[in-house]
N, C-alpha and C positions, 0 to 999 in steps of 0.2 A: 504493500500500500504506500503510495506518496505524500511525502508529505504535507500537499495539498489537500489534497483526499481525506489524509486523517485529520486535516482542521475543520473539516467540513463534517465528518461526523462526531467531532467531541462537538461542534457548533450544535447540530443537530440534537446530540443525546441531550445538552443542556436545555434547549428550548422546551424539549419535550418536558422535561423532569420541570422548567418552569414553569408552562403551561396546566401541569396535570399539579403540583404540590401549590401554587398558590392563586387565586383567587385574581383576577384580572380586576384591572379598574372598571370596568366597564361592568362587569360581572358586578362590582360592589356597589356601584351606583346606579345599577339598575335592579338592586334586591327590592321587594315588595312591589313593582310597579306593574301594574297590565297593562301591556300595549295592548292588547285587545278592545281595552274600555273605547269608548266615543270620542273621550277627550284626547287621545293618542293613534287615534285611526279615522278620526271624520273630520270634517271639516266645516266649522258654523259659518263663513263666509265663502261669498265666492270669487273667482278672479275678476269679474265685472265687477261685483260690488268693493273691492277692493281698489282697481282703477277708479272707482267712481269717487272714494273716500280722496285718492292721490290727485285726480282733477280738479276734487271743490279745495285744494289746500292753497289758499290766496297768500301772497309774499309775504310775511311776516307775522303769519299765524304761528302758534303753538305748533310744537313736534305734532306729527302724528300719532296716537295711541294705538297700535294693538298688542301692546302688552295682555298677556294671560290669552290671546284668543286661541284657539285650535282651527289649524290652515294646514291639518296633514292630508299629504298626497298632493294638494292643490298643483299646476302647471302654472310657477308666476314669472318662468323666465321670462329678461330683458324689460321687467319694470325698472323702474327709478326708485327704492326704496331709502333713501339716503334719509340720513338722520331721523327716520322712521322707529318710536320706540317698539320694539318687539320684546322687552324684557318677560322672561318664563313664556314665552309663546310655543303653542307644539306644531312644527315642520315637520312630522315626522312623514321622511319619502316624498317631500314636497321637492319640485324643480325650479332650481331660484337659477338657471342656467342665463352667465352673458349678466345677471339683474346687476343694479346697484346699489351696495349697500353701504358705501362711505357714511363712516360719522353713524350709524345708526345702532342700536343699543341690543345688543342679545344676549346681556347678562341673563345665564338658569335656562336660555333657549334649549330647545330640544328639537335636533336636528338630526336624530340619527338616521343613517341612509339617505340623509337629502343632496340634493345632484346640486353642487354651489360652481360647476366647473363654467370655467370662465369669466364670473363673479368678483367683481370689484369689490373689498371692502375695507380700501383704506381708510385709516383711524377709526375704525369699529371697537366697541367694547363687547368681549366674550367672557365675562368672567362666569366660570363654573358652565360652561355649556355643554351639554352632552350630544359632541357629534361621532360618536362612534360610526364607522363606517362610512363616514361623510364622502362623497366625493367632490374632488374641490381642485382637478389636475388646472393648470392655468390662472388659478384665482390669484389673486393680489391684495392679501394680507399688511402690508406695506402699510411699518405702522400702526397698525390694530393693537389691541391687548389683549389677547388671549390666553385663558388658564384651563381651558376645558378639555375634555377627555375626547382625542381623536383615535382611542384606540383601532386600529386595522384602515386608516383612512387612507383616499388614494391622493398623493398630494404632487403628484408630477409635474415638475417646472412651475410648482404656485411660487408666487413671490413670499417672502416673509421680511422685506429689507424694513431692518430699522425700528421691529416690533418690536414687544416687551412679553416677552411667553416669563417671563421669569416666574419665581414662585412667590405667591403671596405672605409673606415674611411678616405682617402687621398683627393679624390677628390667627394665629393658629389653633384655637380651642376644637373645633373640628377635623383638626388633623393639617397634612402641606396640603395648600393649594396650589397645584402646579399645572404647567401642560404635559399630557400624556401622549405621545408618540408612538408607542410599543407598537411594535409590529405593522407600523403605517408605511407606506411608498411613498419617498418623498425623492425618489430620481431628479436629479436636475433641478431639485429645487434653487431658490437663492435666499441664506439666511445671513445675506450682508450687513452687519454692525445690529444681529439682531440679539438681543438679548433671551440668552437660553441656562441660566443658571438652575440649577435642581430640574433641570426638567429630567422626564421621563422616556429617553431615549432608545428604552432598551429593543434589541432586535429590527430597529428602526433599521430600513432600505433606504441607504440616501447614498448611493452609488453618484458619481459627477457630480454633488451638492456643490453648490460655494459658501461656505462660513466662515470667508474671509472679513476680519474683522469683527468679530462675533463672540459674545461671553458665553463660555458654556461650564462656567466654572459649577464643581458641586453637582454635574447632570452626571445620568446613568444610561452609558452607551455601553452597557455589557449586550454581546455578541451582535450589535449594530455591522452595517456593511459601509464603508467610508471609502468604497476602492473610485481613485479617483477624484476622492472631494477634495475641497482649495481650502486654505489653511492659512493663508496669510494673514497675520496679527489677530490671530484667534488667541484669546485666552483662556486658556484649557488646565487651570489650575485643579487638582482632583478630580477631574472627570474621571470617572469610571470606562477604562478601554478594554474590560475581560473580555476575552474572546470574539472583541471587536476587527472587526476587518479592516487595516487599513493602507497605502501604501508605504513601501520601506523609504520614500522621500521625506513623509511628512513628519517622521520622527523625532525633527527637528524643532518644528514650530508646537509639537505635541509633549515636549521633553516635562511638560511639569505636570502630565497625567495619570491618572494612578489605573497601575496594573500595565503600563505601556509596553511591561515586557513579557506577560501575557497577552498583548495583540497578535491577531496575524497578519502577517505582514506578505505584500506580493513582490 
């Protein structure tokens, strides 16, 4: 066996033994809830009456409210949803495809499964949103604040430059609030001077990333894939690189991360 070969199945046997001994985020934040209920499978508005609500918003009105509404499934690609409050709203499987969502509020949102690809949402707030599975290849983050749980999301070429996924360090009585990456596709993304400290990076696909300039101090990229990603003035103080994938160039600019010598390296 090679010894490429054999990094790919201690990678392997790890994931598994992750997966099966602990409890996924996503798993833990979605105990007690039925999606099945109305309020997570139906939808009290429709995309007309929702245009309708964004055509009567005269210049200088109030945000718009649909905080708490249930808009799962809906098809609202390529609205203008910008600074639109959706605080706790349920998107669940909704199509926000091409929409915009600059400036607009989705703190507690509940987006899992919903299709965000191509989705503007510079300076957006996500704190605590639960987009597991979210798709969101192309979107542009840029900016945002996000803490929410994208565990298994597809996030290919989305933007993240300049966000703040950091962990919520203020009030922890609930435990870290952080962002959760685990097992997401983030190929080619761009996490340029974004701020990633304590995040949740584990087993995270970001193959060609660029986190050039980027804080990733304190995050957990145990058995993450990095083959490829840019690295310039990344501060990567304690990161966690267990069985992280990454190339044998960037060992350089990664010298102050922990386990750097348990990575693999190409």
């Amino acid at each position: 066996m090679t010894g490429e070969k054999r990094n790919r199945v201690i990678a392997s046997a790890a994931l598994c033994l992750y997966l099966l001994a602990t409890p996924s985020g996503a798993q833990e934040m979605l105990r007690g809830v039925d999606l099945a209920q109305p309020a997570y499978s139906q939808a009290e508005l429709t995309r007309e009456a929702i245009e309708a609500i964004l055509k009567g918003k005269a210049s200088g009105d109030a945000r718009i409210d649909l905080s708490g509404k249930s808009l799962n499934g809906l098809d609202l690609s390529g609205l203008d949803l910008s600074d639109v409050n959706l605080h706790a709203a349920r998107l669940v499987r909704t199509r926000l495809v091409g929409a915009k969502l600059d400036h607009a509020i989705l703190d507690q949102a509940w987006l899992l499964e919903a299709d965000l690809s191509h989705a503007s949402l510079v300076h957006a707030h996500l704190f605590s949103a639960q987009m597991q599975r979210v798709r969101a290849d192309e979107a542009d983050f840029s900016r945002a604040r996000v803490t929410g749980d994208l565990t298994g999301a597809s996030l290919r070429g989305a933007k993240f430059v300049q966000a703040d996924l950091s962990s919520d360090m203020k009030n922890q009585s609930m435990g870290l609030m952080r962002i959760v990456l685990s097992t997401a596709n983030a190929e080619g993304a761009d996490f340029t001077a974004a701020n990633l400290s304590h995040a949740d990076l584990r087993f995270l696909h970001a193959a060609r990333a660029n986190f050039s300039g980027a804080a990733l101090e304190d995050a957990d990229a145990s058995g993450a894939d990095f083959a490829g990603a840019k690295w310039e003035g990344a501060r990567a103080m304690d990161l966690d690189l267990d069985q992280a994938r990454i190339d044998e160039s960037a060992k350089l600019a990664l010298k102050d991360a922990k386990n750097l010598d348990r990575a693999r390296t190409r």
